[in-house]
C-alpha positions as CSV (number, residue, x, y, z in Angstrom):
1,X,-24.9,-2.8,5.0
2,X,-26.6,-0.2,3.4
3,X,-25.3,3.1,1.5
4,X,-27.1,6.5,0.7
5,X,-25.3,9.7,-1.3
6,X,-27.6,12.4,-1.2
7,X,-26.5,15.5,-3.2
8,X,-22.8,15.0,-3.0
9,X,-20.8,17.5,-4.9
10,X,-16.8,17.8,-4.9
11,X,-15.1,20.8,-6.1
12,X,-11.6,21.6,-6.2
13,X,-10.0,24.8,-6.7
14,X,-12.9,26.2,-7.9
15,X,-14.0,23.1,-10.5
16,X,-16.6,20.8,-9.7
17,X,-15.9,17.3,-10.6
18,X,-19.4,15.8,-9.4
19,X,-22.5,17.7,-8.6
20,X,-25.4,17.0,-7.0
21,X,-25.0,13.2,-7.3
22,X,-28.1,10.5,-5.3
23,X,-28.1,7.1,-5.1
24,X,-29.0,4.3,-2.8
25,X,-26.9,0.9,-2.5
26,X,-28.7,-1.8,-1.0
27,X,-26.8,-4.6,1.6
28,X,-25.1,-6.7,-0.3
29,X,-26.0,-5.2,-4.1
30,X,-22.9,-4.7,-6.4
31,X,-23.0,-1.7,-7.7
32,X,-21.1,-0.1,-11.1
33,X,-19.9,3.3,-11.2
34,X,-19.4,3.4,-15.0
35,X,-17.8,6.6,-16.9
36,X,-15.4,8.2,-19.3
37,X,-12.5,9.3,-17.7
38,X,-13.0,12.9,-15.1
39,X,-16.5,12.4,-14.6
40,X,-15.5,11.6,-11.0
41,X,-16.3,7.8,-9.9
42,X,-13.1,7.9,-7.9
43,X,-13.7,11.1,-6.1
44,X,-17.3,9.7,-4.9
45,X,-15.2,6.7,-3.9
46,X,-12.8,8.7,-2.2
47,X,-15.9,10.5,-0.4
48,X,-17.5,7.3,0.5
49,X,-14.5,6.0,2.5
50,X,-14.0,8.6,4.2
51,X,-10.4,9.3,2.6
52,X,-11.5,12.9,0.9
53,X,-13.8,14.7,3.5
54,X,-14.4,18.6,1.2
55,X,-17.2,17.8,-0.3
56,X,-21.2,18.9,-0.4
57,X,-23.9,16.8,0.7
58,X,-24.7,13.2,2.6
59,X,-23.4,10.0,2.9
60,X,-24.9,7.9,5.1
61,X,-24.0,4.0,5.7
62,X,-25.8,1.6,7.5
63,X,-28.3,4.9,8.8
64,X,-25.1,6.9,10.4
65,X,-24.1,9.7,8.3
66,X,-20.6,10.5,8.6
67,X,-17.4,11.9,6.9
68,X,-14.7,10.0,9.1
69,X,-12.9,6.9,7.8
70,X,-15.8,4.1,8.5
71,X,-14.4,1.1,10.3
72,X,-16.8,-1.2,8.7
73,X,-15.5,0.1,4.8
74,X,-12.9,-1.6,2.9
75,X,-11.0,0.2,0.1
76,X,-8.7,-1.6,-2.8
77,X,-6.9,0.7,-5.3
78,X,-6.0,0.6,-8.4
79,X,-2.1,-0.5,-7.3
80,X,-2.2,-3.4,-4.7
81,X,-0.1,-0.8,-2.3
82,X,2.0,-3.5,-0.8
83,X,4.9,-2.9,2.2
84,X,7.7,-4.3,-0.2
85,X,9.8,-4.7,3.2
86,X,7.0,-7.4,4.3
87,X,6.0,-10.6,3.6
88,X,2.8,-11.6,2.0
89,X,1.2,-12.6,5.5
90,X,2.7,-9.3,7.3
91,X,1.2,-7.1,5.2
92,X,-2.0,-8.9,5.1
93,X,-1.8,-8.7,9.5
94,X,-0.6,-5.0,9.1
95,X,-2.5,-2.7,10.9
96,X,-4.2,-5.3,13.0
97,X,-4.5,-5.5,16.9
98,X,-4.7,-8.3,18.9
99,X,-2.3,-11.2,19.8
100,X,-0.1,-12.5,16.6
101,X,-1.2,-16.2,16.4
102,X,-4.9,-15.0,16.4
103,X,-4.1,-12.2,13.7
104,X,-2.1,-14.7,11.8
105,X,-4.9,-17.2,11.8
106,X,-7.5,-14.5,10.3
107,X,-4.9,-13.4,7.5
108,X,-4.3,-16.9,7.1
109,X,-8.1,-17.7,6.7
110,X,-7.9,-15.0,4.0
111,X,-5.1,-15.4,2.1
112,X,-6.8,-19.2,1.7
113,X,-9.9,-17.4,0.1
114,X,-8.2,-15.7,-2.8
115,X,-6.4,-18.9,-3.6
116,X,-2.4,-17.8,-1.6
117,X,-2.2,-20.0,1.1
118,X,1.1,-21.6,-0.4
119,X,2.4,-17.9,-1.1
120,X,2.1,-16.2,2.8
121,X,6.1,-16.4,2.9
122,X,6.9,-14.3,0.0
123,X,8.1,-10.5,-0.6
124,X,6.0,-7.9,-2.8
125,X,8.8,-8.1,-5.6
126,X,8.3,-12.1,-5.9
127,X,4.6,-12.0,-6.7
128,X,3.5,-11.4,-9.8
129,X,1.0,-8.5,-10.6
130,X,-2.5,-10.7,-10.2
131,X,-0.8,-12.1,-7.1
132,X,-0.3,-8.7,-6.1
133,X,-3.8,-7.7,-6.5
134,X,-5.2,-11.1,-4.6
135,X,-3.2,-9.6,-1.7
136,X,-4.5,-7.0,-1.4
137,X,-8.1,-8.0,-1.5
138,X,-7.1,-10.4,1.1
139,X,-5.9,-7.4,3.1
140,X,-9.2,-5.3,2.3
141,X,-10.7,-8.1,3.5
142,X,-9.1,-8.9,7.0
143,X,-10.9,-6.6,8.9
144,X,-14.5,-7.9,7.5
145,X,-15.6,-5.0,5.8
146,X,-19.3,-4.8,5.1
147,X,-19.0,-2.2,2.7
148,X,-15.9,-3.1,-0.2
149,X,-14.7,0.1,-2.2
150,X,-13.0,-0.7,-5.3
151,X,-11.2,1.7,-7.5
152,X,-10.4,0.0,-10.2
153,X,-8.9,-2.9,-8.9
154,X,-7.8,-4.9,-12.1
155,X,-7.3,-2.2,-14.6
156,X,-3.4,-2.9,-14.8
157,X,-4.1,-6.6,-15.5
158,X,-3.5,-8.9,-18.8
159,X,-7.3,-9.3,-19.8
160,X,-7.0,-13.2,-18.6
161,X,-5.8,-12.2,-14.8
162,X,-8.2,-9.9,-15.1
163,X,-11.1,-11.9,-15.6
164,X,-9.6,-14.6,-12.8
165,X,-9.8,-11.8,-10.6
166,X,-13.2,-10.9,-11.7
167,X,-14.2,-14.2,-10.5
168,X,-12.2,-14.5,-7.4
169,X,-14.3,-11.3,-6.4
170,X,-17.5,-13.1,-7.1
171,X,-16.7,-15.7,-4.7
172,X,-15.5,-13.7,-2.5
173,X,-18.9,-11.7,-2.2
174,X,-21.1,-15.0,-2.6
175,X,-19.2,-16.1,1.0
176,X,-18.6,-13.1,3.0
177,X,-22.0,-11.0,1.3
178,X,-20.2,-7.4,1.5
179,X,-22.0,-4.1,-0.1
180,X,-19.6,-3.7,-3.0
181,X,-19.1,-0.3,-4.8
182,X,-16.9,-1.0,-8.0
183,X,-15.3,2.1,-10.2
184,X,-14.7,1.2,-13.8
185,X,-14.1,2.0,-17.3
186,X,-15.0,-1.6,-18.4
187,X,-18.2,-2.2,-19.5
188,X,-17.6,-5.8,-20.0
189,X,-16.5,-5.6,-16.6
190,X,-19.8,-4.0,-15.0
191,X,-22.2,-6.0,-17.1
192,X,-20.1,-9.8,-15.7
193,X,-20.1,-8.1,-12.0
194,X,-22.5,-6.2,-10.8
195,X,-26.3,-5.6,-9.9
196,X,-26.7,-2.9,-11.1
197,X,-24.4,0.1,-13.3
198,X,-24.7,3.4,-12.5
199,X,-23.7,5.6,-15.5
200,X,-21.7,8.9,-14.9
201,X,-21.3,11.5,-17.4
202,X,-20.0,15.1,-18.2
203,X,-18.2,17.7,-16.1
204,X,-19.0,17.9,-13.6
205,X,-20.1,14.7,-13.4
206,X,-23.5,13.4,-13.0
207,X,-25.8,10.7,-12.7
208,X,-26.8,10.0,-16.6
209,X,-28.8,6.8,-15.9
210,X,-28.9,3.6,-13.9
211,X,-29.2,-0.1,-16.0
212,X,-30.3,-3.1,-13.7
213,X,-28.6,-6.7,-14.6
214,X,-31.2,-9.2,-13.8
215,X,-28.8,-12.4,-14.8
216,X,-28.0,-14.8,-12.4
217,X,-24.9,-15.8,-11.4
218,X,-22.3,-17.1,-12.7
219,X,-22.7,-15.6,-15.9
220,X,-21.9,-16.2,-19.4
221,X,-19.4,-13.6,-20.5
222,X,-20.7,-13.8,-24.3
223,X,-24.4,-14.0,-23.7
224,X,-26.6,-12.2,-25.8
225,X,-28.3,-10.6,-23.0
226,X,-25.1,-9.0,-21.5
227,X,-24.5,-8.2,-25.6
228,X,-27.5,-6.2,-25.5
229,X,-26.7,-4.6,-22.0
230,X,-22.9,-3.4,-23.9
231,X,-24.8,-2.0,-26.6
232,X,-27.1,0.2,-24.5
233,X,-24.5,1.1,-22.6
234,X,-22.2,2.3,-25.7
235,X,-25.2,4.1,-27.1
236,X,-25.4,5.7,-23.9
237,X,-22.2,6.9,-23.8
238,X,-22.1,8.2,-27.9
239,X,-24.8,10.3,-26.7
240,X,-22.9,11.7,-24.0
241,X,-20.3,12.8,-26.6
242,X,-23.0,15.0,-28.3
């Protein structure tokens, strides 16, 4: 499913946080929204799903433009946001309509892809915080999204949960093929994930410059090539700060 910002600008209380911001997201391109902190990748992520409505400009997906909650868009915070009074399988069918064995069987299906089949019985405060996490892309991913919003997902995460998770994403995209917008401060991160990085800088914030990852998948965290990538990136940013 295809994405489109054209112009959008957020202010709030009389402070713009992004202005004037364009891009294009192709179906089923990862994308990077990569930044210092307040440059406002999580506001255009807010705008993009529909949850923050106030702001300037366009965002069209899949040709409609719209500022309602898409029913086609997934969103996974930075938190996992679990019910604690729910089960792992519960809160995965939460929200759902339809009879309870069919529900049960999709959350199931799920819960199967990001490696919890074994763990469907179990309460928010017996997981630990990567299980967490795997819930709640299961639960993002319930209602087949073809567009996947992620706000940093695994910032809170030991670095080697982290990149398990970073993985479990990959394959998650390699079978289901969602458009996947990803905020993070990781540059490791956007160079191992995505497509393409879209750097945001200043405030307001703005669109400083896009970098295109040509690698195939899977691949190699420690490669010179993704090196390189880092570098230009950190240059990038250093002239930001001037």
């Amino acid at each position: 499913m295809s994405l489109a910002l054209r112009d959008v600008s957020r202010t709030f209380n009389g402070t713009t946080a992004v202005q004037n911001v364009n891009l294009e997201v192709q179906p089923g391109e990862i994308v990077g929204l990569l930044g210092t902190s307040g440059c406002g990748k999580s506001t255009l992520l807010r705008a993009i799903s529909g949850l923050d409505t106030d702001y300037e400009g366009e965002i069209e997906i899949n040709g409609t433009v719209t500022k309602e909650i898409h029913d086609t868009t997934g969103f996974i915070f930075q938190e996992p946001r679990l019910l604690p009074w729910l089960n792992v399988l519960d809160n995965v069918t939460f929200g759902l309509t339809g009879k309870r064995q069919e529900k049960e069987s999709l959350a199931v299906e799920y819960l199967t892809s990001v490696g919890l089949y074994g763990k469907k019985k179990l309460y928010p405060r017996e997981l630990s915080g990567g299980m967490a996490q795997r819930v709640a892309i299961a639960r993002a991913l319930v209602t087949s999204p073809q567009v996947l919003l992620l706000d940093e997902p695994f910032s809170a995460l030991d670095a080697f949960t982290k990149m398990q998770l970073q993985d479990l994403l990959l394959n998650v995209w390699e079978k289901y093929q969602p458009t996947i917008v990803l905020v993070t401060h990781d540059i490791d991160e956007a160079t191992y994930l995505c497509d393409r990085i879209v750097m945001l800088s200043g405030q307001p914030g703005e669109v400083e410059r896009e970098i295109s990852l040509e690698q195939k998948r899977p691949r190699n965290r420690g490669s010179k090539e993704l090196a390189h990538i880092k570098s230009e990136i950190l240059q990038c940013l250093d002239l930001n700060k001037k």
